[in-house]
C-alpha positions as CSV (number, residue, x, y, z in Angstrom):
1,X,10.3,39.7,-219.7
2,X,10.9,43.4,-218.7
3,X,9.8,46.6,-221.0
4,X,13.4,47.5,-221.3
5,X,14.2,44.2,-222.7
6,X,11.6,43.3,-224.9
7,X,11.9,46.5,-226.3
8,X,15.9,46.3,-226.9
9,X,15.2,42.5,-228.5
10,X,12.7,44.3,-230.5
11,X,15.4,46.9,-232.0
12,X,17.9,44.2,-232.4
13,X,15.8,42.2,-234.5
14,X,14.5,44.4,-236.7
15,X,16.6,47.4,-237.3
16,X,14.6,50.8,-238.2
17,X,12.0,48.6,-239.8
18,X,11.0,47.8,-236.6
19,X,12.1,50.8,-234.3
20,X,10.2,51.5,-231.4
21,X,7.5,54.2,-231.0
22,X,9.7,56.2,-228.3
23,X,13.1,55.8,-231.3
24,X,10.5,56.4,-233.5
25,X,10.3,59.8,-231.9
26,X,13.4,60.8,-230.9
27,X,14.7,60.6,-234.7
28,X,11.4,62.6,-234.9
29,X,12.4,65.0,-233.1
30,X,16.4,65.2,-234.3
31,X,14.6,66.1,-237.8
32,X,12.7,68.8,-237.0
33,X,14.6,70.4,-234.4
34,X,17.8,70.6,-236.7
35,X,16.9,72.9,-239.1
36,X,15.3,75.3,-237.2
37,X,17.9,75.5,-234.7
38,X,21.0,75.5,-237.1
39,X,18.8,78.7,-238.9
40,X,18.9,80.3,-235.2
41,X,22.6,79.4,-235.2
42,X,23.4,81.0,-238.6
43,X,21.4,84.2,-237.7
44,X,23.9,85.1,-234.8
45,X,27.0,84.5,-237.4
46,X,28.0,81.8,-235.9
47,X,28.4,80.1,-239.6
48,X,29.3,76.3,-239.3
49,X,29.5,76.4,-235.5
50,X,25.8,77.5,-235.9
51,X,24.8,73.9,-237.9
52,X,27.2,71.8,-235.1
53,X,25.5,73.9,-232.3
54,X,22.3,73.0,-234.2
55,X,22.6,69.5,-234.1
56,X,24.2,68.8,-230.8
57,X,21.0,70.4,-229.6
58,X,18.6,68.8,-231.7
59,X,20.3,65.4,-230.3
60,X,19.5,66.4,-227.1
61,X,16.3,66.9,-227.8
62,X,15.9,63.9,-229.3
63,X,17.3,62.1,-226.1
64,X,15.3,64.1,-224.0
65,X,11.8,63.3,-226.2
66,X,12.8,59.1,-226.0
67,X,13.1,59.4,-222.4
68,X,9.7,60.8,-222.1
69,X,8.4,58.5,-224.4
70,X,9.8,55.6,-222.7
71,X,8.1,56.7,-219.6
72,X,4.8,57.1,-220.9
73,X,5.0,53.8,-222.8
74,X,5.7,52.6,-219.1
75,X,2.9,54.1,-218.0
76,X,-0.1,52.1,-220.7
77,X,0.1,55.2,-223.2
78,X,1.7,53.9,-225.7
79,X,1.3,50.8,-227.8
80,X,4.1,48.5,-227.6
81,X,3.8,47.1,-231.5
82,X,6.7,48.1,-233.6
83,X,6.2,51.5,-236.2
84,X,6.1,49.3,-239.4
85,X,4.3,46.5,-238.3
86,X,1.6,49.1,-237.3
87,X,1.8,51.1,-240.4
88,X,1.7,47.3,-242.6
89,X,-1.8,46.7,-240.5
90,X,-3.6,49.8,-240.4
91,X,-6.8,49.5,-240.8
92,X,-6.9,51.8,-243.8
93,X,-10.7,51.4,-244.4
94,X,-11.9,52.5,-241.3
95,X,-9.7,55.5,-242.5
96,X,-11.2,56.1,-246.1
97,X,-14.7,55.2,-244.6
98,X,-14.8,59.0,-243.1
99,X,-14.0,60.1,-246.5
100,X,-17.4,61.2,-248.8
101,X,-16.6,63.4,-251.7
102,X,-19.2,65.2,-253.3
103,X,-21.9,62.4,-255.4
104,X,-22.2,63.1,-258.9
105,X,-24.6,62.0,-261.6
106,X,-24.0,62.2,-265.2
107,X,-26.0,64.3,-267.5
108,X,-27.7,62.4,-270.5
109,X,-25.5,62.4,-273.2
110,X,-26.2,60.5,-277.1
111,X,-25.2,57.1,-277.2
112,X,-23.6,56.6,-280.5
113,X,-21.6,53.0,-281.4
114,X,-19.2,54.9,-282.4
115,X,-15.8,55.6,-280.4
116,X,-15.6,55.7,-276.4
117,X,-14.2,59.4,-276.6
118,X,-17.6,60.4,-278.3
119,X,-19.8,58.8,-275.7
120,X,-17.7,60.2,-272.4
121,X,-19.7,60.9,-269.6
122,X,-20.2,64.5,-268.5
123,X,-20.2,65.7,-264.5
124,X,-22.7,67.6,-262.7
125,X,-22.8,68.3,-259.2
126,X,-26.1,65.6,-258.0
127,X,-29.2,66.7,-256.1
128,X,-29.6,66.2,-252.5
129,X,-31.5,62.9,-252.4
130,X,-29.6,61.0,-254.6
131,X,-27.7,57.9,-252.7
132,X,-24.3,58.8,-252.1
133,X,-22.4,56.5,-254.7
134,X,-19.3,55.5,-251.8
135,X,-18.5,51.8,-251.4
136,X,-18.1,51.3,-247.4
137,X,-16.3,48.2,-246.9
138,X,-18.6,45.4,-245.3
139,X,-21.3,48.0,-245.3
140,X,-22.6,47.4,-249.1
141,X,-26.3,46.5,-248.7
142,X,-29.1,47.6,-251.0
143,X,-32.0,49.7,-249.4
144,X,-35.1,48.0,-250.5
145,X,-37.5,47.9,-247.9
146,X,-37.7,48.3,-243.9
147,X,-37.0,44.7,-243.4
148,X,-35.1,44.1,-246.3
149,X,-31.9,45.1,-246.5
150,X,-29.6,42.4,-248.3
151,X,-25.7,42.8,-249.2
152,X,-25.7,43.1,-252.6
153,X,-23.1,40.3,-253.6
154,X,-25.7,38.0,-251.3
155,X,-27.9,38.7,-254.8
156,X,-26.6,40.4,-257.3
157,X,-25.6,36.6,-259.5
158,X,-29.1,35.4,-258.7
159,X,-31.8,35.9,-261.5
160,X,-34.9,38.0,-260.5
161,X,-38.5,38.1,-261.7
162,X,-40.9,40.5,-260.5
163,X,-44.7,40.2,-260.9
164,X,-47.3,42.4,-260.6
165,X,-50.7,44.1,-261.9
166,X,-51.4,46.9,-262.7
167,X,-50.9,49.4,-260.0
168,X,-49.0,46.6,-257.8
169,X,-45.5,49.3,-257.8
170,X,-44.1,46.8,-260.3
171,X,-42.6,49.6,-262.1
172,X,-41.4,51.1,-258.5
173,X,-39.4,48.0,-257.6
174,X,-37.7,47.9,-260.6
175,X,-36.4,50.9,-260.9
176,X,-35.6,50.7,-256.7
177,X,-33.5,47.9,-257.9
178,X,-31.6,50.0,-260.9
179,X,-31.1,52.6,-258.7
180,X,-29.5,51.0,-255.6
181,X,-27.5,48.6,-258.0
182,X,-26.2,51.5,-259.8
183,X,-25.0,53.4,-256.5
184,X,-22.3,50.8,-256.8
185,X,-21.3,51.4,-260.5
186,X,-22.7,48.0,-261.3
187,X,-22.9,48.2,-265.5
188,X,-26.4,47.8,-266.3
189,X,-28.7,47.7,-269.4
190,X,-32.7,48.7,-269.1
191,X,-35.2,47.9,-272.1
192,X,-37.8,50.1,-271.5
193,X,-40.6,49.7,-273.2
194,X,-43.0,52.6,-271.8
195,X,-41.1,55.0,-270.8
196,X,-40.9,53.9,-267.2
197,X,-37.2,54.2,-266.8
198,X,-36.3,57.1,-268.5
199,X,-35.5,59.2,-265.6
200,X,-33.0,56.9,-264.2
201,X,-30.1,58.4,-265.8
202,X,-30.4,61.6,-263.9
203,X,-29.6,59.5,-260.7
204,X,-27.5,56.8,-261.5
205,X,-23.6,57.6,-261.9
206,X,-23.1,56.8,-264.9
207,X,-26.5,56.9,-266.6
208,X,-26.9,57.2,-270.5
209,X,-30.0,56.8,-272.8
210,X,-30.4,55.3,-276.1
211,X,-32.8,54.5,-279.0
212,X,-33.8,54.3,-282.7
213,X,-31.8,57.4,-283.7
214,X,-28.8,57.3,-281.3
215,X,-28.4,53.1,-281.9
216,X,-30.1,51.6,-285.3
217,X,-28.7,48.6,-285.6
218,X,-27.7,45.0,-284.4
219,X,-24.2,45.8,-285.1
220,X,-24.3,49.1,-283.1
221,X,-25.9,47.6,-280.4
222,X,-23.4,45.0,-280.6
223,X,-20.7,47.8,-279.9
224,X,-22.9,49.4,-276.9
225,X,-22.8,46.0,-275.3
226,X,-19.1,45.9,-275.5
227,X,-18.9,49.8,-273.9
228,X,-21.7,49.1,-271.0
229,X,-19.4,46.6,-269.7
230,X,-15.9,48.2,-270.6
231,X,-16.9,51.5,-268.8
232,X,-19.4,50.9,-266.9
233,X,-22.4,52.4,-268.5
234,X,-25.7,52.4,-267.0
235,X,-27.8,52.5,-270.2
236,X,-31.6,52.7,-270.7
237,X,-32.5,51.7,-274.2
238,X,-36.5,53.5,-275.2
239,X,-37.8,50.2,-277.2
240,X,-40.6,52.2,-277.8
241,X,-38.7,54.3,-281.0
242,X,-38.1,51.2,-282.6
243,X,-40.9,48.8,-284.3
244,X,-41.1,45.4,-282.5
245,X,-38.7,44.0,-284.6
246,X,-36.0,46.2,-284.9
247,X,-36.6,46.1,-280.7
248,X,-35.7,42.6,-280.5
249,X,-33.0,42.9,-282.8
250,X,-31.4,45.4,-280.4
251,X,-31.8,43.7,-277.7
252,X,-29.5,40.7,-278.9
253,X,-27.2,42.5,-280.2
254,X,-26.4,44.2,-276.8
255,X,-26.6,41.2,-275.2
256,X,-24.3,39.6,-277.5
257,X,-22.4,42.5,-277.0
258,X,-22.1,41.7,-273.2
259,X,-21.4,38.3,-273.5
260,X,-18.5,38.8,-276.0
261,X,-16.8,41.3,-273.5
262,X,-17.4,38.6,-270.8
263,X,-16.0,36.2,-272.7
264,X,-12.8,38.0,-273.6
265,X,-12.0,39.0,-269.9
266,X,-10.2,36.1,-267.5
267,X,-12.8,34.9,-265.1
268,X,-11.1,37.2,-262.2
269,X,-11.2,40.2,-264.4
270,X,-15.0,40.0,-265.0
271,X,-18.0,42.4,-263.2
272,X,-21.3,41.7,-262.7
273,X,-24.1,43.4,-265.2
274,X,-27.5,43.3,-264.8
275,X,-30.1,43.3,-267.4
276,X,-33.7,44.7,-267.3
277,X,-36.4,43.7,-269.0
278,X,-39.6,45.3,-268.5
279,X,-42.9,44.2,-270.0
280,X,-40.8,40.9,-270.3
281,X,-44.3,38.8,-271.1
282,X,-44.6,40.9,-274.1
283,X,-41.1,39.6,-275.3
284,X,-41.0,36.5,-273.9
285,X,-44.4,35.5,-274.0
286,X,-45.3,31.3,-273.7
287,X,-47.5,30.7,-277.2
288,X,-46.8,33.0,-280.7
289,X,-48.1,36.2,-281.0
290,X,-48.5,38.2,-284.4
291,X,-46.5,41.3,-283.8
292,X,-43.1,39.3,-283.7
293,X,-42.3,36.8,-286.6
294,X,-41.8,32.9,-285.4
295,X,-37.7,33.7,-286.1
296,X,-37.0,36.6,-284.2
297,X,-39.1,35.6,-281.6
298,X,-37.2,32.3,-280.8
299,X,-34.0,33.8,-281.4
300,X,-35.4,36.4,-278.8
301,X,-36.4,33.8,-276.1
302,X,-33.1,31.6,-277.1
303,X,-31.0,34.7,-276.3
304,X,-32.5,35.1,-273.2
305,X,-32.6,31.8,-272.0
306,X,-29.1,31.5,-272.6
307,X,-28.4,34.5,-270.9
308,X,-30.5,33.1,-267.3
309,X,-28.5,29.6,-268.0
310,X,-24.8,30.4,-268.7
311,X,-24.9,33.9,-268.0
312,X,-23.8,34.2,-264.2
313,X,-20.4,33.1,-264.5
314,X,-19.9,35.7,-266.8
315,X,-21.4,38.2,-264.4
316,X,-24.8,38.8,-266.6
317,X,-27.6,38.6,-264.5
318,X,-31.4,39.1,-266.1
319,X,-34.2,41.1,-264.1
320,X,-37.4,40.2,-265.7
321,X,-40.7,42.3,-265.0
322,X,-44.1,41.3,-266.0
323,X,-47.7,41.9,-264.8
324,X,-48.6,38.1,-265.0
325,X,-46.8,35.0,-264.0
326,X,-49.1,33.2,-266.0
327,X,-47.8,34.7,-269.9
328,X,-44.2,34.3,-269.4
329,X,-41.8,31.8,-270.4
330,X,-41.5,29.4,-268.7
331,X,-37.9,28.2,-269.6
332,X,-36.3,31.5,-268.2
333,X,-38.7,32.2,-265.6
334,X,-37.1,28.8,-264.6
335,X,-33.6,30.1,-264.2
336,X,-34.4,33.2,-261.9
337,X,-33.6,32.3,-257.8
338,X,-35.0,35.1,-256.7
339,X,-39.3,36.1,-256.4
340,X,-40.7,39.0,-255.8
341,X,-44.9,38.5,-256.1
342,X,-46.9,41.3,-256.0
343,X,-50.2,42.0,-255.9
344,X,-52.4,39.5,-258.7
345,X,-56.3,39.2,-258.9
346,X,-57.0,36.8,-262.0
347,X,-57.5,33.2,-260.6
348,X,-54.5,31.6,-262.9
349,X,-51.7,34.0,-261.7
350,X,-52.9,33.3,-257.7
351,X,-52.9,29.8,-258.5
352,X,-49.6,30.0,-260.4
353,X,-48.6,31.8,-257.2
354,X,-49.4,29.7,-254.4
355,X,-47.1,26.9,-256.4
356,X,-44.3,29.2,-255.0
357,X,-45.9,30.8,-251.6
358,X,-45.7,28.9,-248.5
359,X,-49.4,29.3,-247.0
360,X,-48.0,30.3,-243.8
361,X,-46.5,33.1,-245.4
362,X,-49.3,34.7,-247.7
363,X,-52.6,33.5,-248.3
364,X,-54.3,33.8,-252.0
365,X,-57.0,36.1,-250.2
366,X,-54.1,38.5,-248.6
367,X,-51.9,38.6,-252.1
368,X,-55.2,39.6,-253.9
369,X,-55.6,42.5,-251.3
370,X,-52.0,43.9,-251.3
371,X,-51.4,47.3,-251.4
372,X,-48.8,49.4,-253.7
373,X,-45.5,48.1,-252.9
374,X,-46.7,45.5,-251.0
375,X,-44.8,41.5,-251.9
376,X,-43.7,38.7,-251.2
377,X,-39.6,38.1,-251.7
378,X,-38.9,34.2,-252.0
379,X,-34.8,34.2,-251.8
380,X,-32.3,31.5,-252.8
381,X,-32.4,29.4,-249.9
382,X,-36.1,29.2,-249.9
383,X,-36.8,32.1,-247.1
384,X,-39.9,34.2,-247.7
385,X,-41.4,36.7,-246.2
386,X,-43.7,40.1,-247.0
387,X,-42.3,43.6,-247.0
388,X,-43.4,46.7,-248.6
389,X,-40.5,48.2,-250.8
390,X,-39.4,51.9,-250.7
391,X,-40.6,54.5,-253.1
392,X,-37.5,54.9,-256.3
393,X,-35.7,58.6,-255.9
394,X,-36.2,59.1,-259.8
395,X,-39.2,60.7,-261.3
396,X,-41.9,58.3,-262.1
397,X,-42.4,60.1,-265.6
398,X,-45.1,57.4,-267.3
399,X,-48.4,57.8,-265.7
400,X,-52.1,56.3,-266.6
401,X,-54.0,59.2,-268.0
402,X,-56.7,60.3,-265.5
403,X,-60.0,62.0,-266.5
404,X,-58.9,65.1,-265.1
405,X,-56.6,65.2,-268.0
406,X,-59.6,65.0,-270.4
407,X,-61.9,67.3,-268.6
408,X,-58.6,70.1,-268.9
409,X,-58.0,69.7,-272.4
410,X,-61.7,69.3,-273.9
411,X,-63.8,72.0,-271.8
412,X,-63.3,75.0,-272.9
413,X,-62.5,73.9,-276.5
414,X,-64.8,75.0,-279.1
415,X,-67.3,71.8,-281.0
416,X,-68.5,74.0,-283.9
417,X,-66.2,71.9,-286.1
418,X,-66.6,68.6,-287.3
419,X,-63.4,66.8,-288.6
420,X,-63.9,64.9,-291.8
421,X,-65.1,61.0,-291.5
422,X,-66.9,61.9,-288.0
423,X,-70.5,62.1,-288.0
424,X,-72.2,64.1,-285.4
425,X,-75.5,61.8,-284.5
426,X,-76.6,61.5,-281.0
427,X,-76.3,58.0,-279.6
428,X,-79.0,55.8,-279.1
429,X,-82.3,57.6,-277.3
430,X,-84.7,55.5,-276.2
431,X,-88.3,57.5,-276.6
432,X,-92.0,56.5,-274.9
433,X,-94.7,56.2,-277.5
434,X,-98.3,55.0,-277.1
435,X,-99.5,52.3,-278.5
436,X,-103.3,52.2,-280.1
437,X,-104.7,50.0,-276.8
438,X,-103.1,52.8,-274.7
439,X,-100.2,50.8,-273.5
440,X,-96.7,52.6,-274.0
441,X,-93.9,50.6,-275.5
442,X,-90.1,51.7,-276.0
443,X,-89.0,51.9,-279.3
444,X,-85.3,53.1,-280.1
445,X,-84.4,55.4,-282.7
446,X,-81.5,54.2,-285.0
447,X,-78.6,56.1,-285.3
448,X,-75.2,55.5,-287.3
449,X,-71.8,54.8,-285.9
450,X,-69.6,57.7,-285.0
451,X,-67.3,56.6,-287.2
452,X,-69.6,55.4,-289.8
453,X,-68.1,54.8,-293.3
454,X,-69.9,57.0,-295.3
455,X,-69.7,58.2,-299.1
456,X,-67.6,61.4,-300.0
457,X,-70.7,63.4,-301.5
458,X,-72.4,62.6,-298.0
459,X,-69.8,63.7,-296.0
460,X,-69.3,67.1,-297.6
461,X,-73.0,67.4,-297.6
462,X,-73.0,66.8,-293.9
463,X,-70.4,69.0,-293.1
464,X,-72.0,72.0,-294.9
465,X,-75.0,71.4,-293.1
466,X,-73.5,71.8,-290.0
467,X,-72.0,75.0,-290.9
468,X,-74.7,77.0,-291.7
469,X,-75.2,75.6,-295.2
470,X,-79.2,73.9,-293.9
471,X,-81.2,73.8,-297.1
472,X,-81.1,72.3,-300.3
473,X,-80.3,75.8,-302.2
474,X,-77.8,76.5,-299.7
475,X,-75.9,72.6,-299.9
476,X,-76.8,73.5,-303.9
477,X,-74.6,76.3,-304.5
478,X,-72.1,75.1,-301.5
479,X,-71.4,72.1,-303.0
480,X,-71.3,72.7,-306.6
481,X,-73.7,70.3,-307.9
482,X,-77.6,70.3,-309.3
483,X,-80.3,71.2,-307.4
484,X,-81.3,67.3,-308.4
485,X,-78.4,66.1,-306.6
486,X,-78.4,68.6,-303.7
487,X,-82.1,67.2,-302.1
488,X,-80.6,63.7,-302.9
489,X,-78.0,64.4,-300.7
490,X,-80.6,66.1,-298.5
491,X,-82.9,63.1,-298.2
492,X,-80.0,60.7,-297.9
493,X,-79.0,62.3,-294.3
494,X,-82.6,63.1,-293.5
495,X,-83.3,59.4,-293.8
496,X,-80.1,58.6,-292.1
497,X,-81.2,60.9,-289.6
498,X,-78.0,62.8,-289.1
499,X,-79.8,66.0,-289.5
């Protein structure tokens, strides 16, 4: 079949809705040529014989511009596929993938249960190293490590518990995984228990902070868990303003909270939420402990248990991080499909270890020897392998005190004081005597505690002493009391030997 023909069956078929690219132009043409030709016409006076000259002409051109058309559609430079079938598949994505607007973080503002107007998220131009927060089509992957690079609905409904000791980048993984979750606007929730997180909200998009004075009850939290997922909130929750009870109680609540909106949406309306839990051995821990009462604590582990059972069909995923796989429960450690083992040294956690770790993969010896940031990532289908994750883009703000800290604050400062209840003895001295055969033995001189309990009248006494007040007149007059009393008190600390 010729050009000419298919492109006539082409226009007979389909009418304008499928015109071809060289009518396409001509009427083009017709359109924009008209006006500005009938104006030329009108300027000489030529009135409505200006418009008709106008748009003879602008037919002509029109002719003129499908004959050219045709003959470079002749020639290959054309495409031969109809205007509105092209137009119907565009491939608009490519199209809006060249489009990056500015990203933008939200300041921290309170979280109050009260209305959705009060708790509105404020803009603020980001800084420069903050993920750009666009969703590319087929390009959403998560940026976790060199070798690790995974599409984020690939994991996003799988549970995940990360374990590590101290100074394994525990911490640094976790918030990695907020923080590249949260470039997609993925609702999320963060219990916090040390401060760790705090500084996620300057990055994420829609980052918000809450505790004890902002959210102070079950029913609030309740509320926040309904508003994390109907407007996508990214909230970190400080567990550390709330006493361990009131902490566990805000936890279900928000999780209850979740679960309720879930619940309420058709399942096509639902998104996924994820839900951190940091310290989770000290929440979720195997045996009792005495900081939690047995009620709150099983309604704790219940909650979260049936958050890692039933929870992924309703879009709730859990993130669990602990420092050893050994304290954690066992019934929702069971429900997580996705490993990440960090460095352990205590025989128990390697042993509960290598009950996951192919040998070929990691050895007890290697695991115990990892670096910071350094793990091994057991996925779904069984694949493991090691990688070293990336460093988060927030500010790690909790940090171990060092002894530089101490040697800056207490050098300079002034010890001529001695607060109440402290005793100022030297500790334990060992000193050489001689012995009557000429033999020396080591004897060593008691001292008291440095926090010794001692009596009121003592304590005053000892403080005077040590400023200034050193005989019995002196402690006499300082004190208030009898001379009698004053070398008592004297011969009580001499025999004590603080003085």
């Amino acid at each position: 079949m010729t050009e000419d023909r298919q492109e006539q069956e082409t226009e007979e078929s389909g009418g304008i809705m499928n015109m071809s690219r060289s009518t396409e132009i001509g009427i083009a043409s017709l359109f924009v040529g008209a006006p500005f030709l009938a104006m030329a016409a009108e300027f000489i006076h030529l009135s409505f014989a200006g418009f008709a000259v106008g748009t003879v002409s602008a037919g002509a051109i029109a002719l003129v511009g499908k004959h050219v058309a045709d003959r470079q559609r002749k020639n290959g430079h054309l495409p031969q596929m109809p205007f509105m079938q092209r137009l119907r598949t565009a491939n608009w994505s490519a199209l809006l993938d060249t489009y990056e607007p500015e990203p933008t973080v939200v300041v921290e503002t309170t979280l109050e249960s009260g209305s959705p107007e009060e708790i509105a998220p404020e803009q603020t131009p980001a800084a420069a190293n903050v993920p750009v927060s666009v969703t590319r089509k087929n390009n959403m992957s998560l940026a976790l490590a060199p070798n690790f690079a995974p599409d984020i609905d690939a994991i996003i409904g799988e549970g995940i518990v990360v374990f590590g000791s101290k100074g394994s980048g525990k911490t640094n993984v976790g918030a990695l995984l907020a923080e590249q979750f949260g470039r997609y606007h993925v609702p999320m929730v963060i219990f916090d228990l040390e401060g760790d997180y705090a500084s996620l909200v300057t990055v994420v998009p829609h980052g918000k902070r809450a505790n004890a004075s902002t959210v102070s009850s079950e029913e609030g939290a309740y509320k926040v868990g309904w508003y994390i997922m109907e407007y996508g909130y990214q909230v970190v929750f400080d567990l550390a303003s709330y006493s361990d009870e009131d902490a566990a109680l805000i936890m279900q609540g928000v999780i209850k909270g979740l679960t309720a909106w879930a619940n309420a949406q058709p399942p096509e309306s639902r998104v996924p939420c994820l839900v951190f839990l940091d310290e989770a051995a000290y929440w979720l821990p195997q045996s009792r402990v005495s900081y939690l009462s047995g009620d709150t604590l099983k309604a704790l582990r219940d909650t979260f248990h049936v958050l890692a059972t039933k929870g992924r069909k309703r879009g709730l995923t859990p993130i669990l991080l602990t420092q050893r796989i050994s304290e954690l429960e066992k019934s929702v450690m069971a429900q997580a499909n996705i490993y990440m083992l960090m460095k352990q040294s205590l025989d128990n956690d390697l042993d509960r270890y290598m009950d996951y770790v192919n040998r070929s993969v990691a050895t007890r010896e290697q695991i115990a020897a990892f670096g910071p940031g350094q793990a091994i990532v057991k996925m779904p289908d069984g694949t493991q392998f090691t990688t070293t994750f990336h460093q988060r883009v927030s500010a790690h703000i909790s940090h171990t005190p060092r002894a530089a800290a101490a040697v800056a604050r207490y050098q300079s400062r002034p010890q001529n004081t001695t607060p109440p209840g402290v005793v100022t003895a030297p500790l334990s001295v060992p000193t050489v005597q001689m012995r009557d055969d000429g033999e020396p033995y080591t004897q060593t001189m008691p001292t008291a505690s440095l926090k010794a309990p001692v009596a009121s009248d003592i304590e005053r006494a000892l403080v005077a002493w040590n400023a200034g007040h050193s005989s019995v007149t002196k402690l006499q007059y300082e004190l208030g009391v009898t001379h009698n009393k004053a070398y008592k008190l004297y011969q009580q600390l001499k025999e004590r030997r603080l003085i």
